[in-house]
C-alpha positions in Angstrom: 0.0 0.0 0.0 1.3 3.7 -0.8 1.8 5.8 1.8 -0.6 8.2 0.8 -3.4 5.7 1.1 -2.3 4.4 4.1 -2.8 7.5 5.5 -5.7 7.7 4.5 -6.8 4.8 5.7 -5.3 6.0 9.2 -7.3 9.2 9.0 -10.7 6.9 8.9 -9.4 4.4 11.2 -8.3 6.7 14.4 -11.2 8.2 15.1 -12.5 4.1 16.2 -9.5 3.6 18.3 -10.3 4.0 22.2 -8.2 2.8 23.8 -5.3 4.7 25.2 -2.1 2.5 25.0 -2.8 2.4 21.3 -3.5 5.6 20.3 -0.3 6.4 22.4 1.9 4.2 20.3 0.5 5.2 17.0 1.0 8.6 18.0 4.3 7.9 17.9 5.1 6.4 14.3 4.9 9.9 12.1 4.5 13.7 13.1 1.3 13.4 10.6 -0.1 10.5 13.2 0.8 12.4 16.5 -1.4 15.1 14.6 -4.4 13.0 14.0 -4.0 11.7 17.5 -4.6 15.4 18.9 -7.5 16.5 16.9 -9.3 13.3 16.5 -8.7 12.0 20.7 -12.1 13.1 22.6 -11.8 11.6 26.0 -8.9 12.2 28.3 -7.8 11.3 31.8 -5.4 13.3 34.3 -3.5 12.2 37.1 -3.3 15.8 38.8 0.0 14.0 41.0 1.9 14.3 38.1 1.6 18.1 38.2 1.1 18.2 34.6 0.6 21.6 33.4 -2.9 22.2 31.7 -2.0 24.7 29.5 0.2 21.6 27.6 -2.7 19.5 27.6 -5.4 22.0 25.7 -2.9 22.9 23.5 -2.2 19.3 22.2 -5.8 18.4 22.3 -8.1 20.9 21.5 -11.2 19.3 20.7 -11.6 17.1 23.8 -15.3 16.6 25.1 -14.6 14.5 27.9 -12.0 15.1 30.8 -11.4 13.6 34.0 -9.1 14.8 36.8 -8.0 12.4 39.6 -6.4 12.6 42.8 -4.9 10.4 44.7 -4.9 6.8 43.4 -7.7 5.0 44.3 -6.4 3.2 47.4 -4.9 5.9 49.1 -8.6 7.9 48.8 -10.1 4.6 50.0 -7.8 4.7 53.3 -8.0 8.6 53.8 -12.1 7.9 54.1 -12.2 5.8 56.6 -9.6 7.2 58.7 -9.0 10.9 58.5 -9.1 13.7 55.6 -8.9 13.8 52.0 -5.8 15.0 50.2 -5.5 18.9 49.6 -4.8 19.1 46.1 -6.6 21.9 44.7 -8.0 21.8 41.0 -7.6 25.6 40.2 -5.2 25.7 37.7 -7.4 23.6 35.7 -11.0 24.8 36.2 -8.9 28.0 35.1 -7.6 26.0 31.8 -11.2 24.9 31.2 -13.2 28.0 31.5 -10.6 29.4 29.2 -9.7 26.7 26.8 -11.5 23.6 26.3 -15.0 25.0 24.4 -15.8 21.6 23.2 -16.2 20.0 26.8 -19.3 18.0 27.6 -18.2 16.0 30.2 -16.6 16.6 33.7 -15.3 14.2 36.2 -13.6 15.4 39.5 -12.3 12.9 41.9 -10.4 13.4 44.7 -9.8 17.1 44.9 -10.4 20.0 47.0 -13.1 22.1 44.8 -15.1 25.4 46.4 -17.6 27.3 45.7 -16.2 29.7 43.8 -14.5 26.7 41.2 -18.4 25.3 40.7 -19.6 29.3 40.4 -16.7 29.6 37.3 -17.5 26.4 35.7 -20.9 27.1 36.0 -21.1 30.3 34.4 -18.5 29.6 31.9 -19.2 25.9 30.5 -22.4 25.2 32.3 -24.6 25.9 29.4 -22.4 23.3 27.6 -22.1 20.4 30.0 -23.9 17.3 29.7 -22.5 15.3 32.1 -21.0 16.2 35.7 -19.7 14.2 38.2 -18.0 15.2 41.4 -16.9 12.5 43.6 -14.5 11.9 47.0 -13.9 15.6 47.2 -14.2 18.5 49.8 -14.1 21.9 50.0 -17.4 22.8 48.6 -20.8 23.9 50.2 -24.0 24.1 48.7 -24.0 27.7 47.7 -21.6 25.7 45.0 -24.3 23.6 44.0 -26.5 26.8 43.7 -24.8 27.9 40.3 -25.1 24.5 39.1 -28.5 24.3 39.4 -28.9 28.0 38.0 -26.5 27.8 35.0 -26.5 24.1 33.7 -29.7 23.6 32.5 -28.9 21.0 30.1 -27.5 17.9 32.1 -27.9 14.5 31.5 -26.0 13.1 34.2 -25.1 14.4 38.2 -22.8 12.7 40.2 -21.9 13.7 43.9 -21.0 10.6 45.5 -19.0 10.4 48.5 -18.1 14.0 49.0 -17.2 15.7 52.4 -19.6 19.3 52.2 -18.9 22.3 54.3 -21.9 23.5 56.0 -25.5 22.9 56.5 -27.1 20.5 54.0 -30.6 21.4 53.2 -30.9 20.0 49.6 -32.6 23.1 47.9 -30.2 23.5 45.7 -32.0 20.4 44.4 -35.1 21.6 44.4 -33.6 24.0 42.1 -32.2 22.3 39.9 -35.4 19.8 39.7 -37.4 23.5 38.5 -34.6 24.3 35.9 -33.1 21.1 34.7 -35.7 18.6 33.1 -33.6 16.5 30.4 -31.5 15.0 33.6 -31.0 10.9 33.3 -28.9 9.9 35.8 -28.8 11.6 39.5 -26.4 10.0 42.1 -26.3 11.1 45.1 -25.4 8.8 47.1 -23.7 9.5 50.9 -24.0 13.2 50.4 -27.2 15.7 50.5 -29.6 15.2 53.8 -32.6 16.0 51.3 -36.2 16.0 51.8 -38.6 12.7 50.4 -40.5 16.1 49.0 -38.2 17.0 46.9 -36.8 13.7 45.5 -40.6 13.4 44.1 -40.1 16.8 43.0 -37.2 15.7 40.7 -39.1 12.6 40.0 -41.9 14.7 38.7 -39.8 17.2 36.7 -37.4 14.8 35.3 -39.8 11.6 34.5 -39.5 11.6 31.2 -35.8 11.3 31.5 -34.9 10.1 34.7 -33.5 6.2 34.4 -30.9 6.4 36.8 -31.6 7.4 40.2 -28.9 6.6 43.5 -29.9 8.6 46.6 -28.9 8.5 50.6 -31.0 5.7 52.8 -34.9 6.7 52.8 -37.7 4.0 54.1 -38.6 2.3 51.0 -42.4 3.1 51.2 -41.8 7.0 52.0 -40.2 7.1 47.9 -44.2 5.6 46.8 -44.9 9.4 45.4 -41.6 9.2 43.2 -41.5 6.0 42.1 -45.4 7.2 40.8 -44.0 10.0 38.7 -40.5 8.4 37.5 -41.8 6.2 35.1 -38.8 5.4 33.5 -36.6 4.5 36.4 -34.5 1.4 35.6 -31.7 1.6 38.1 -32.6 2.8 41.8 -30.1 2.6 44.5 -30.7 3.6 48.2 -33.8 2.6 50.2 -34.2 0.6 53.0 -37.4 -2.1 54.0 -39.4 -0.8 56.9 -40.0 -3.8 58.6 -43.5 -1.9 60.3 -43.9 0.2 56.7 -47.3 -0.3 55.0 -46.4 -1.2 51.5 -50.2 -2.1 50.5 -50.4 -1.3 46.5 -46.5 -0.5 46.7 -45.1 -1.2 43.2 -41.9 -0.1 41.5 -41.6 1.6 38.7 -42.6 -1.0 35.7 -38.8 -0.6 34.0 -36.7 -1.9 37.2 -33.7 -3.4 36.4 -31.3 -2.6 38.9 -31.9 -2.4 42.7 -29.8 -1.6 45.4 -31.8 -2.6 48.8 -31.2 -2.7 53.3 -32.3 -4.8 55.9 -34.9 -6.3 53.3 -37.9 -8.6 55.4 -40.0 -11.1 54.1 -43.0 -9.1 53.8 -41.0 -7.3 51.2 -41.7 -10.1 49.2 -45.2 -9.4 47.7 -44.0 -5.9 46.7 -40.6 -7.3 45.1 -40.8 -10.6 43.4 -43.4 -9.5 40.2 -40.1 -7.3 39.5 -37.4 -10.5 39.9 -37.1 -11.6 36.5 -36.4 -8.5 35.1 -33.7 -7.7 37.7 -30.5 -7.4 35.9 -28.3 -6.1 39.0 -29.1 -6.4 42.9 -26.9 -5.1 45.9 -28.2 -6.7 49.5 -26.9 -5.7 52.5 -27.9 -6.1 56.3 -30.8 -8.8 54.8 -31.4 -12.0 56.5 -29.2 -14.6 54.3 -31.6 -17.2 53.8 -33.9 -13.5 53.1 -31.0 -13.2 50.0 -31.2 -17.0 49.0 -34.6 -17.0 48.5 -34.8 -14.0 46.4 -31.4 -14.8 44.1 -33.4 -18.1 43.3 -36.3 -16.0 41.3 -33.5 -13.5 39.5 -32.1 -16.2 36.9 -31.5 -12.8 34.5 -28.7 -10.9 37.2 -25.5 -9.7 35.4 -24.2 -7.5 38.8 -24.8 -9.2 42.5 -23.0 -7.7 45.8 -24.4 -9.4 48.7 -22.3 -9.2 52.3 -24.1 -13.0 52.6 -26.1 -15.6 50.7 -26.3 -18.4 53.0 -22.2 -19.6 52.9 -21.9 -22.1 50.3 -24.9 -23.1 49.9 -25.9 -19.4 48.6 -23.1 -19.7 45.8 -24.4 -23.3 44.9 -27.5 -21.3 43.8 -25.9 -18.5 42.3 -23.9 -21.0 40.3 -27.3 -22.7 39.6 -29.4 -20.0 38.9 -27.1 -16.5 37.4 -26.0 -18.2 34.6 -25.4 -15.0 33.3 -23.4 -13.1 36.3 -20.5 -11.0 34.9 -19.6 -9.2 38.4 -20.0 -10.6 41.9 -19.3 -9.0 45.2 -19.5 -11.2 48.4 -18.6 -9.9 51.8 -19.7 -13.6 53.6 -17.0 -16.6 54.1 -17.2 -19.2 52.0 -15.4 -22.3 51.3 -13.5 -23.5 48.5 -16.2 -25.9 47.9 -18.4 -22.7 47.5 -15.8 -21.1 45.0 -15.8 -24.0 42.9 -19.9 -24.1 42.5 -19.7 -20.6 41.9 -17.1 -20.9 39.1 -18.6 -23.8 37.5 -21.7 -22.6 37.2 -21.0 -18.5 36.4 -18.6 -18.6 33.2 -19.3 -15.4 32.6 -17.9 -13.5 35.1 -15.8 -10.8 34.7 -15.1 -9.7 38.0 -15.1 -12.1 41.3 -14.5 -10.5 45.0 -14.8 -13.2 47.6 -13.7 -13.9 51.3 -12.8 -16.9 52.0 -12.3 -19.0 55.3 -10.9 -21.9 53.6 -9.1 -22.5 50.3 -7.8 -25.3 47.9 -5.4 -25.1 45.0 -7.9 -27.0 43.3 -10.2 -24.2 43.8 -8.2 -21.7 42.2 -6.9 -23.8 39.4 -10.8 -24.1 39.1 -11.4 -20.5 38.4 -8.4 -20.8 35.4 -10.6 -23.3 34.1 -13.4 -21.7 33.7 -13.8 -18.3 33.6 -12.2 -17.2 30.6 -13.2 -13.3 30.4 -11.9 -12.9 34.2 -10.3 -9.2 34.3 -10.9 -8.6 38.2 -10.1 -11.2 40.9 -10.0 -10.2 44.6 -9.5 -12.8 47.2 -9.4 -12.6 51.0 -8.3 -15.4 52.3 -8.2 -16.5 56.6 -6.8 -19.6 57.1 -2.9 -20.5 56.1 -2.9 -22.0 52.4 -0.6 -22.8 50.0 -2.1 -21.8 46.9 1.1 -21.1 44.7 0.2 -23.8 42.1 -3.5 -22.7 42.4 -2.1 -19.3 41.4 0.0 -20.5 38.4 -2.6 -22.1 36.8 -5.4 -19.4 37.7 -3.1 -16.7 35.3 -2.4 -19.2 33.0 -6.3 -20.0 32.5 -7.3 -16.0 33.0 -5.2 -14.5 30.0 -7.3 -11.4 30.3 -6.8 -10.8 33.7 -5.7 -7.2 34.6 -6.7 -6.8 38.1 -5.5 -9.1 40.9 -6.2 -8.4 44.7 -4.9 -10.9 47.0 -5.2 -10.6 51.2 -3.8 -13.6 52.3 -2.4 -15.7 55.6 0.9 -15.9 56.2 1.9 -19.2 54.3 -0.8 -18.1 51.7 2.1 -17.2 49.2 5.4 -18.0 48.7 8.4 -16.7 46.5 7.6 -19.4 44.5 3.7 -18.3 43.8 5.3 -14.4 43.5 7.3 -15.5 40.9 4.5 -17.3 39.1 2.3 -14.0 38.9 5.7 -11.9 37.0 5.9 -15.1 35.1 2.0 -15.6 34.1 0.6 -11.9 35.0 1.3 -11.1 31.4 -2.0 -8.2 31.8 -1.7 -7.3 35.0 -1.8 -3.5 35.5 -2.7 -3.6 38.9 -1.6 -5.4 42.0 -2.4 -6.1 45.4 -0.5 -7.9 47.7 -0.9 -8.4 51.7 0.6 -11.4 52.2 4.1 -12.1 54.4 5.2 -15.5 53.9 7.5 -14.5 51.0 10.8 -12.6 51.3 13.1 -10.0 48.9 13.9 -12.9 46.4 10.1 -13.3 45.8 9.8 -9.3 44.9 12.6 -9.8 42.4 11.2 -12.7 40.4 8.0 -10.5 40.4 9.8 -8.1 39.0 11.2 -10.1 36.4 7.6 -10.0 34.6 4.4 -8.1 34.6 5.2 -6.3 31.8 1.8 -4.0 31.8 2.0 -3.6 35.5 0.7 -0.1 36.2 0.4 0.4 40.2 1.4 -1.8 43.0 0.1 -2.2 46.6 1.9 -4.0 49.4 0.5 -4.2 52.6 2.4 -5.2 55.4 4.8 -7.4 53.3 8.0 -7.8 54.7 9.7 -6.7 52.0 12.9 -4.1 51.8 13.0 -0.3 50.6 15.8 -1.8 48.3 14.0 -4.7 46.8 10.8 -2.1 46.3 13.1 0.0 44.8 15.1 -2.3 42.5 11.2 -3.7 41.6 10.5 -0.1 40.6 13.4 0.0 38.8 12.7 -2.9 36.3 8.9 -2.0 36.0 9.4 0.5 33.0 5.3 0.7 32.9 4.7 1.4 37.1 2.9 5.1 37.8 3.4 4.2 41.4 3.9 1.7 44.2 1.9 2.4 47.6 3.5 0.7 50.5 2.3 0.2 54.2 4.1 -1.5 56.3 3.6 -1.0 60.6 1.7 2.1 60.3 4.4 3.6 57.8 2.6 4.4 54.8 4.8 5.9 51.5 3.1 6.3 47.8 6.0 6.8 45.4 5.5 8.1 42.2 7.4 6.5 39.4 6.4 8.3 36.2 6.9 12.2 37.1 7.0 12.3 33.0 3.4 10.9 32.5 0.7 12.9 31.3 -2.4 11.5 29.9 -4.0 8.6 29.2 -7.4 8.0 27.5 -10.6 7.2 28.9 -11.7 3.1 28.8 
């Protein structure tokens, strides 16, 4: 093929490619590719740690529509939450850069940051008119008089998200009510552990928006106190948030006729009557604080669930009837011990999944070398595990088996791993981008074969691993693709950046 046409064939073809490592690298074969790459990329991602200056990155991509800016990485926001206060890194510079620069943005996504008032009042005013989708999530600094302007100026949103923010001062939720009066195309509104609103004006938004509204993810309200919204929001497919009131009336209750995605507390059985017309249609389902055999019993009657987190579903027996029953489950969250006999029903039966998190009081190579076997499309495995196991072989043949892995989590005993099984995941982790070790029946020599593989290997977490700040470091060294590598060790806690030459990467 001429070069000419092959450019031209480039010139169709970028536009399709999405994912970041590859536009990265064909960015890099001619000037005339990098140039495609920075007119043609739309979504970006920032780590703000990296201090990358924004200036650079509106100058090299223009016509971006989607942006995200990110704190800390994900664990180290995860720790600051439950113990003390969220990292002060303020996003000024860039709500500066955006106001000013990037007129083609339709999405925002803030995590981790300090943002106030005034930052929401700018963006507001400046892109608010603009914005489609806005989500603000794990950050402080901001009060409601923020929120004001957003409801006032961005009129046009289809998503919301303020999950898991820390908010200065009172919390009245008017600013809601607002934006309920103003804002009518709106789809998706999470709100999850943030505004102390009123049932009153959740129906408002309910009313407003129910030609819209599908997505809906709110604080903890008596499930029979939400009748009046669940009227009006017609179209509501995902709802997150309520709780059962074991002495409610729910007489006539009925949820909206599109369910398909529920996210439920403390759930009795006279819940039942009320929930079960909706069961087959349930396509995702989070239980908490239910009754176990409560959870068995419904799971049983949702044979079309793609998402399940459950903190129990009767031990083994409840993942014999997942197994049985969710042939179609692609994530699963379970905060109950289990067996490995559990695992293996589970695995057997689910060949789909995609993502696995499970606790286990009891494990078996045979169990692991299980989930190798069958599930093929595994990209996320997390496993908790209580009682001392050797599960190096388990290990070996669960990469081998999961070639798409890219996300392993492993909390483990102390004779859980050994070098041997660390040296298996550098060996087999061929995908692995991230990594999660607590584990301390391995040694320095066990770090180094790690680090002899891994060759995608993004950020690494070791947790009271009795490793040495010079086999981290030489690990660091070999790792050409590490951003970082957090590690705690006796209440010492470092996060070491590794790329200060990183910039951004694209959106997946």
């Amino acid at each position: 093929m001429m070069k000419g046409s092959m450019e031209t064939v480039l010139d169709c073809v970028i536009p399709f490619i999405h994912n970041g490592d590859d536009l990265n690298s064909i960015s890099l074969v001619s000037r005339r590719f990098y140039q495609l790459d920075c007119i043609t990329r739309k979504h970006l991602s920032v780590h703000l740690h990296y201090a990358l200056n924004p200036s650079t990155l509106s100058k090299r991509f223009p016509f971006i529509d989607s942006l995200t800016l990110k704190g800390p990485p994900d664990f180290l926001t995860i720790t600051l939450q439950g113990g003390a206060h969220f990292p002060q890194i303020s996003v000024t510079p860039w709500i500066n850069e955006i106001c000013a620069k990037f007129e083609c943005l339709k999405a925002l996504h803030i995590r981790g940051l300090v943002v106030s008032d005034e930052h929401l009042a700018l963006l507001a005013k400046t892109r608010g008119k603009d914005l489609r989708s806005l989500k603000i999530c794990e950050c402080e600094g901001f009060s409601e008089d923020g929120l004001v302007h957003i409801s006032e100026y961005c009129n046009d949103l289809r998503t919301l998200c303020l999950e898991y923010n820390d908010v200065d001062g009172e919390e009245t939720g008017e600013w809601l009510r607002e934006l309920a009066l103003r804002n009518t195309p709106i789809e998706s509104l999470h709100l999850f552990l943030f505004v102390n609103y009123d049932v009153e004006i959740l129906t408002l938004v309910a009313q407003k928006c129910s030609n819209s509204l599908v997505s809906l993810k709110v604080n903890q309200k008596p499930l029979n106190h939400l009748r009046d919204a669940f009227s009006h929001a017609v179209k509501l497919q995902d709802f997150h948030g309520a709780v059962f009131d074991k002495d409610g009336d729910y007489t006539g209750f009925k949820f909206p006729p599109s369910i398909r995605s529920l996210g439920i507390r403390h759930m009795p059985v006279t819940s039942f009557s009320s929930l079960l017309p909706y069961a087959n249609q349930l396509r995702e389902l989070n239980l908490t604080g239910s009754e176990k055999y409560i959870q068995c019993f419904l799971i049983e009657r949702c044979p079309n669930l793609e998402v399940l987190n459950t903190d129990d579903v009767c031990g083994d027996m409840g993942l014999r009837v997942i197994g049985r029953v969710c042939k179609k489950l692609r994530k699963l969250t379970h905060y109950g011990d289990v067996t490995h006999m559990g695992l293996i029903a589970l695995v057997e039966g689910c060949i789909n999944l995609e993502y696995l998190s499970v606790r286990l009081s009891n494990i078996s190579n045979e169990a692991i070398e299980c989930v190798g076997t069958h599930l093929k499309n595994l990209r996320d495995f997390r496993m908790k595990i209580f009682t001392k196991a050797g599960i190096d072989n388990g290990i070996r043949a669960m990469l081998k088996g999961c070639i798409k892995l890219k996300r392993l989590t492993l909390i483990l005993g102390d004779e859980g791993l050994t070098d041997v099984g660390l040296g298996y995941i550098g060996k087999y982790g061929h995908n692995l981008t991230y990594l999660f070790l607590n584990c301390k029946g391995v040694s320095d020599a066990g770090l180094l074969e790690l680090s002899k593989g891994c060759p995608k290997l993004r950020k690494l977490i070791l947790c009271d691993c009795p490793f040495s700040e010079q086999a981290v470091a030489t690990f660091v060294f070999n790792i050409h693709s590490l951003r970082y590598v957090w590690v705690e060790n006796g209440g010492c806690t470092v996060l070491a950046l590794t790329r200060p030459t990183f910039t951004a990467e694209v959106l997946n």
